[in-house]
Structures are given as structure tokens and as C-alpha cells.
N, C-alpha and C positions, 0 to 999 in steps of 0.2 A: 646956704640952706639946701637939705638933698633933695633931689628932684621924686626919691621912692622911697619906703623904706621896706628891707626886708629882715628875713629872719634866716639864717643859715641853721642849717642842721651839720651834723657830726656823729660819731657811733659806726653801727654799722651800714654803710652807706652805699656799697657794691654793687648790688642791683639797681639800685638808683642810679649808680655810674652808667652801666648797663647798660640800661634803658636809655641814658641821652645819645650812648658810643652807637644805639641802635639807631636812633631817632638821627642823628647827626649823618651816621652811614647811608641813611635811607634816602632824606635829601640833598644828600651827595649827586646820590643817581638821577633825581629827578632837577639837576641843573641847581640847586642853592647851593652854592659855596658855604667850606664847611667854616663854623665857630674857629678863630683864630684865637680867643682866649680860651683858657683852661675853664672846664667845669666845676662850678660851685655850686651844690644843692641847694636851694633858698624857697621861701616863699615870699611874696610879694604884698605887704601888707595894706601899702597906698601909693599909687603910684600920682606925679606931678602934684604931690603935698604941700601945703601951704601953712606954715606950723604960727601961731601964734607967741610959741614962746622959743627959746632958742633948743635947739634939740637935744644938745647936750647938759641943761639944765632938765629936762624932763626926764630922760633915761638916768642921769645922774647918782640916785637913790635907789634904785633898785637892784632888786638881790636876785639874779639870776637864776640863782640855785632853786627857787620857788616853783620854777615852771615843772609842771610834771614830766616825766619820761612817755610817750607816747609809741603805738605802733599803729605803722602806717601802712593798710592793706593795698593801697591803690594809689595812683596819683590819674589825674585825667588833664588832659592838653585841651588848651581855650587856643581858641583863635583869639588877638586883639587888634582894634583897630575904632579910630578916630572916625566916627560919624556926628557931622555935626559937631555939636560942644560935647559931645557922650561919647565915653569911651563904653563901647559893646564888646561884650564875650561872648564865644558862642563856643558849646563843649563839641570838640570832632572825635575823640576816643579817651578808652578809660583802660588803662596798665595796670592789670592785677598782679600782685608779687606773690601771692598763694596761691598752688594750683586747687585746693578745695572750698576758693570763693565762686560763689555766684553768679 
């Protein structure tokens, strides 16, 4: 049973790279030892899921080609961390990919 599930992207994806090879770089410096796996763009849909049915019966059917093409101006970085039984986010910045955003 997986512990999260997420959702990988694909396309054009280089800024995205980018921004982790920066994010990665950064706390380098500040003493975190860097990501020994390679980067995978994803979002993160549910993390420590508890699935009532078997997961592969429920994605089973579905037509992937459905999901629309989207574009994505921003992405922002959460802190996460186990407080209590609650998992708490808390947003620390927001990475704009267009320099004529807001």
C-alpha cells in the first residue's frame, strides 16, 4: 500500500529543473547535504494514505489523456512537519517562472 501519492509532470520542465539545481545549490551552502536521488517534478496529492480499496483497482480505468494541459506560473515551497497527529505547512516562498507576474 503507498505511503503518498503523487502526480509527476513532463513537457517542458527546465525551469522547474532549475529552480530545485538552485534550491539544492543553496542548501548546499547552508550545511544540508545535497538530494542523492535525481529530480522528479511531482506534486504530492496525499501523503501517509490510507486507501480503502487496492490502488491499482482504482487508477485502473482511467484515461489519462483526460487531464487538461495546464500552465504553471509559480510553484511555492511549504515547510512540512509532524506536529502532534497534524501534518502542518507553512508557505516560506513563492518561484515565479514569468518575469511579468506580480
Amino acid at each position: 500500500m503507498p505511503k503518498g501519492i503523487i502526480s509527476r509532470f513532463d513537457g517542458e520542465t527546465d525551469r522547474l529543473n532549475g529552480l530545485q539545481a538552485g534550491i539544492d545549490s543553496a542548501m548546499d551552502k547552508l550545511g544540508f547535504p545535497k538530494e542523492k536521488r535525481s529530480y522528479k517534478p511531482h506534486v504530492t496529492i496525499g501523503q501517509d494514505v490510507v486507501l480503502k480499496r487496492d490502488f491499482k483497482e482504482i487508477v485502473g480505468g482511467y484515461d489519462y489523456r483526460s487531464i487538461p494541459q495546464i500552465e504553471v506560473g509559480s510553484v511555492h515551497l511549504f515547510k512540512s512537519e509532524q506536529i502532534g497527529n497534524k501534518r502542518v505547512y507553512t508557505a516560506l516562498h513563492e518561484f515565479k517562472f514569468r518575469q511579468d507576474q506580480k
